[in-house]
N, C-alpha and C positions, 0 to 999 in steps of 0.2 A: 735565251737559247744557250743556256751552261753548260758544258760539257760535251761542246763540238769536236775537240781535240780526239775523243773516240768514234767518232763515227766519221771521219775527215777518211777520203777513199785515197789511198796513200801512194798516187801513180808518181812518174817522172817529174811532173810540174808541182805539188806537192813535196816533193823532196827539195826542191830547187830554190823553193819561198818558204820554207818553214817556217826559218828562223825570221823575215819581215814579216810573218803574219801570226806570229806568237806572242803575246803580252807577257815580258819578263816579270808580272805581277800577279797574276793566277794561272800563268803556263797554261791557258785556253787560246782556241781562237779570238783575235781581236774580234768584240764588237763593235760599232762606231768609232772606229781607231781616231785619238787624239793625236796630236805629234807637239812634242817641246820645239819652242821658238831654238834656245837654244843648243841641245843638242841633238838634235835631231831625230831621236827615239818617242816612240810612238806605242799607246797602249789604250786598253778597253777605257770608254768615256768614263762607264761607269767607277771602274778601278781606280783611275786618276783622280777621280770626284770624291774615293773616300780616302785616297791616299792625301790631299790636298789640307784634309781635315784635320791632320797629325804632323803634315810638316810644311815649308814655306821652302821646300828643295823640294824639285822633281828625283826619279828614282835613280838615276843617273848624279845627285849634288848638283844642280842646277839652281842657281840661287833666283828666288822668286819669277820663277818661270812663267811662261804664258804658253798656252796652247792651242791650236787650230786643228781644224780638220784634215788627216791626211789622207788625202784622195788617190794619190798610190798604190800605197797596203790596203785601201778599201778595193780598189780596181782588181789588185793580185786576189781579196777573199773573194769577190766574186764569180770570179774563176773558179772558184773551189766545186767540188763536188763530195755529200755525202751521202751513206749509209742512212737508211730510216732508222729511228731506235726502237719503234716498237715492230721491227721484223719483216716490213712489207717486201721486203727484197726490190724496191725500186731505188734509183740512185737517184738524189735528188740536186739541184742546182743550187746553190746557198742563196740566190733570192726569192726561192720558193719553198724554203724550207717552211717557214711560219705557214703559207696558205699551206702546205701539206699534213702540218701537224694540226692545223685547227677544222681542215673538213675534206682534206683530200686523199688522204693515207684509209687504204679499204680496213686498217685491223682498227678505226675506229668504231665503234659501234653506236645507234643511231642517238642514245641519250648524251655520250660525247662531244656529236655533231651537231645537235639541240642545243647543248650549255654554250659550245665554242662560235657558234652562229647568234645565240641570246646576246651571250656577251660583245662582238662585233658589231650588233646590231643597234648595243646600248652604247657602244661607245661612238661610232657613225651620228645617231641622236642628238648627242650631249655635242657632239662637232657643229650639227649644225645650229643646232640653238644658239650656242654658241655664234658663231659666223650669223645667224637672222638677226643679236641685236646689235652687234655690230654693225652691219648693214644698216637697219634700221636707224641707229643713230646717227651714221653717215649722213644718211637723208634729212633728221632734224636737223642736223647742223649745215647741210645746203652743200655737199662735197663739190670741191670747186671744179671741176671737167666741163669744157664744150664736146669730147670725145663720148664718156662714158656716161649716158644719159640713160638707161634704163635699170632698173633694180636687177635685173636678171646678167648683168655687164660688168655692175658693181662687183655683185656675190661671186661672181668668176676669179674676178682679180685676187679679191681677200682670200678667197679660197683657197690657189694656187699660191698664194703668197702666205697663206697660213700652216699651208704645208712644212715652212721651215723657220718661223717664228713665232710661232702657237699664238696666232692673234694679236700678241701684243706690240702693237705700232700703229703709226700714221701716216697717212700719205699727203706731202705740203706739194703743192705746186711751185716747180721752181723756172719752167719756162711754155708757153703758147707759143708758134710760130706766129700765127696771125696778130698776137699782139706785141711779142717781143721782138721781129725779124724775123725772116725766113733764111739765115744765113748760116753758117757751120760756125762760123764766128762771135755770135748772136747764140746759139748753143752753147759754147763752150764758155761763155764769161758768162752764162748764168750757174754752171751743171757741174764747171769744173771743179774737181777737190774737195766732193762731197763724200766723205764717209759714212757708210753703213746699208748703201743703196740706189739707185738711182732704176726707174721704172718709167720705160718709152712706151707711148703708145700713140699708134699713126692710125690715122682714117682716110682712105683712098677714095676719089670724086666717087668709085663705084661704092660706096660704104662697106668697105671691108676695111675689118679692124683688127691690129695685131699689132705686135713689139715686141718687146724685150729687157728684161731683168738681171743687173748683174749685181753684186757687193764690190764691184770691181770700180776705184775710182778715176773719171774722168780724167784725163790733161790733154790739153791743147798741144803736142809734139810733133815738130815739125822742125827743115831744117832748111835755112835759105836758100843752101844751095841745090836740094834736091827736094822739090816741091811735094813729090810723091812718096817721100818716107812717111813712115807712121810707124806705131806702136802695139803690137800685139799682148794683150794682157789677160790674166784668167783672175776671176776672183772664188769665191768659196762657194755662195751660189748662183746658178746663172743659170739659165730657161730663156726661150723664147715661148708663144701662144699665138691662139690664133683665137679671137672674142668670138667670132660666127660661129665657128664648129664646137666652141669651147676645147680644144685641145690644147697641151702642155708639148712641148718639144725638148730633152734633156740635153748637154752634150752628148759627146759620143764616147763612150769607152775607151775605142781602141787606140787613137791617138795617139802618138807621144810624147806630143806639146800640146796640152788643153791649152785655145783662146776664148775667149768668151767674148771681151769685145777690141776694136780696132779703131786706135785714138790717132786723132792729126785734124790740127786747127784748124784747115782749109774747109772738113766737110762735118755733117751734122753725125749723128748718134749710128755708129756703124756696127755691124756683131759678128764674130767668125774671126777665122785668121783672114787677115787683108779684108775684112768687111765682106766677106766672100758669102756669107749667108743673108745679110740684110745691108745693102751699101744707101746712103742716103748722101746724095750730091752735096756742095756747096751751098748753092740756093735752092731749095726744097719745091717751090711753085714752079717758077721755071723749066727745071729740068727733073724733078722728081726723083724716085730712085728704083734700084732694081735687084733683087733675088739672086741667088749662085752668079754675079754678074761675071766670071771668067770661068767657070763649069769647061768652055768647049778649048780652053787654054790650060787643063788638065787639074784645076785648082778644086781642092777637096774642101768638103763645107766640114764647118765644126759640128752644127747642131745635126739630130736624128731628124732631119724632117725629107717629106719626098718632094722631088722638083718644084719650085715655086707654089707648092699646098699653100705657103701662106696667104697667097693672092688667088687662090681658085685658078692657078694654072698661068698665071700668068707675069712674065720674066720682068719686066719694067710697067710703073705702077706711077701715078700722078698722087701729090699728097691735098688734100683737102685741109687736114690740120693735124699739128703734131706736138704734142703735151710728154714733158717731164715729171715725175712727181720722187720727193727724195722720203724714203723712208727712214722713218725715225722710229727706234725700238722703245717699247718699254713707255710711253705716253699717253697709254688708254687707261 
């Protein structure tokens, strides 16, 4: 999508973010904005990937830089609103521009909408193929879950999880309650200070099954004197799910501190600010866990999801079993 910088509809809030949402390398809108570790300037993924190829300095003299995703300037473009380019006089939302140009824009005409739906259709295909031998091989190889026992459970996971690592990883088991303890304790000495991933998934006596995904690494933080502190952390990507309905839950945009998940040694695998979307007790059998658990104490959840959906409505939930698994990139 090149050449958004002319069709960007140029109101008050546009004026105000210009300069955070301009790549000082093709003077376009950023797409998939990178950001330098260190100096903090940020540009198209793509830009960065072939400026990389010619120097070992970001654009800024940054000597042998590293970059991550800046979720930011991603949040300010999608705020943006533009112009169609072929005329339609509708204003469009920058995360519908692509479904608009490929079959929603009426000055398309229907051989357009034919090729732009072939091609969706062929690359959708090639996805799944892709993800079935996946899957499939999971299964020759015996994937280790007491949770995730049907083919159709599996495909869910990789699925959503291939949305942002294009397939290539593993999923190792790093802890079972029923076999490793049921304690928050017991959690955190198998899960802690895992890089590159960590994927919860709990199943409630009634068989409902869901968790949560962060790249965000685990610590046991806590502090003697005040039992209840904990740690709010966001990593790059993070989702919660629900396996029944198969839905995906993203953060929330508007925020202005993304948590993703909420670390302290006392209790098991938490997500939200303050564990406020998914809180999972100390001992897990016992006492179980529960959903927006301060909601009526005015405490706002991280994730896009509605009242306890992830339980079929229901605020505190008993765990039957509850599995770790750490992902590892790049081992398929």
């Amino acid at each position: 999508m090149s050449g958004l910088m002319d069709y960007v509809i140029q109101d008050e809030f546009f004026k105000s973010v210009r300069e955070e949402v301009t790549c000082s390398i093709c003077l376009d809108i950023k797409i998939d904005p990178l950001m330098c570790q260190k100096c903090q300037n940020s540009y198209c993924a793509k830009c960065i990937e072939d400026w990389q190829k010619n120097s070992y300095q970001c654009p800024f003299k940054c000597e042998n830089p590293s970059y991550f995703p800046a979720r930011i300037v991603k949040n300010l473009i999608c705020k943006l609103n533009f112009k169609c380019k072929k005329g339609c006089n509708k204003i469009i939302p920058y995360e519908k521009l692509q479904s608009h140009y490929e079959s929603d824009c009426e000055k398309l005409n229907f051989k357009e909408r034919y090729e732009n739906l072939l091609i969706k259709f062929n690359e959708l295909s090639l996805e799944k193929k892709q993800l079935e031998g996946i899957l499939d091989s999971l299964f020759k190889s015996d994937i280790n879950s007491a949770i995730l026992t049907k083919k159709d459970e599996i495909y869910f996971i990789y699925k959503i999880l291939s949305e942002h690592y294009n397939s290539k990883f593993k999923l190792e088991l790093l802890y079972r309650a029923t076999r490793d303890g049921d304690s928050g304790r017991n959690f955190h000495e198998r899960c802690d200070n895992k890089t590159g991933g960590v994927l919860i998934v709990i199943q409630t006596d009634k068989n409902i099954k869901f968790g949560g995904f962060s790249d965000a690494v685990w610590v046991s933080y806590s502090n003697p004197e005040r039992k209840t502190i904990g740690r709010n952390i966001c990593g790059n990507v993070n989702f919660l799910y629900q396996i029944n309905k198969k839905k995906k839950y993203a953060l929330k945009h508007y925020m202005k501190v993304l948590t993703s998940i909420f670390c302290r040694g006392d209790v098991g695998p938490c997500f939200g600010e303050l564990g406020e979307d998914i809180w999972i007790r100390g001992n897990f059998f016992q006492r179980g866990g529960a959903l927006h658990k301060d909601k009526d104490k005015g405490r706002i959840c991280s994730y896009d999801t509605a009242d306890y959906e992830l339980t079929n409505g229901e605020r505190n939930f008993n765990i039957k079993e509850l599995e770790a698994f750490w992902l590892i990139k790049n081992n398929i």
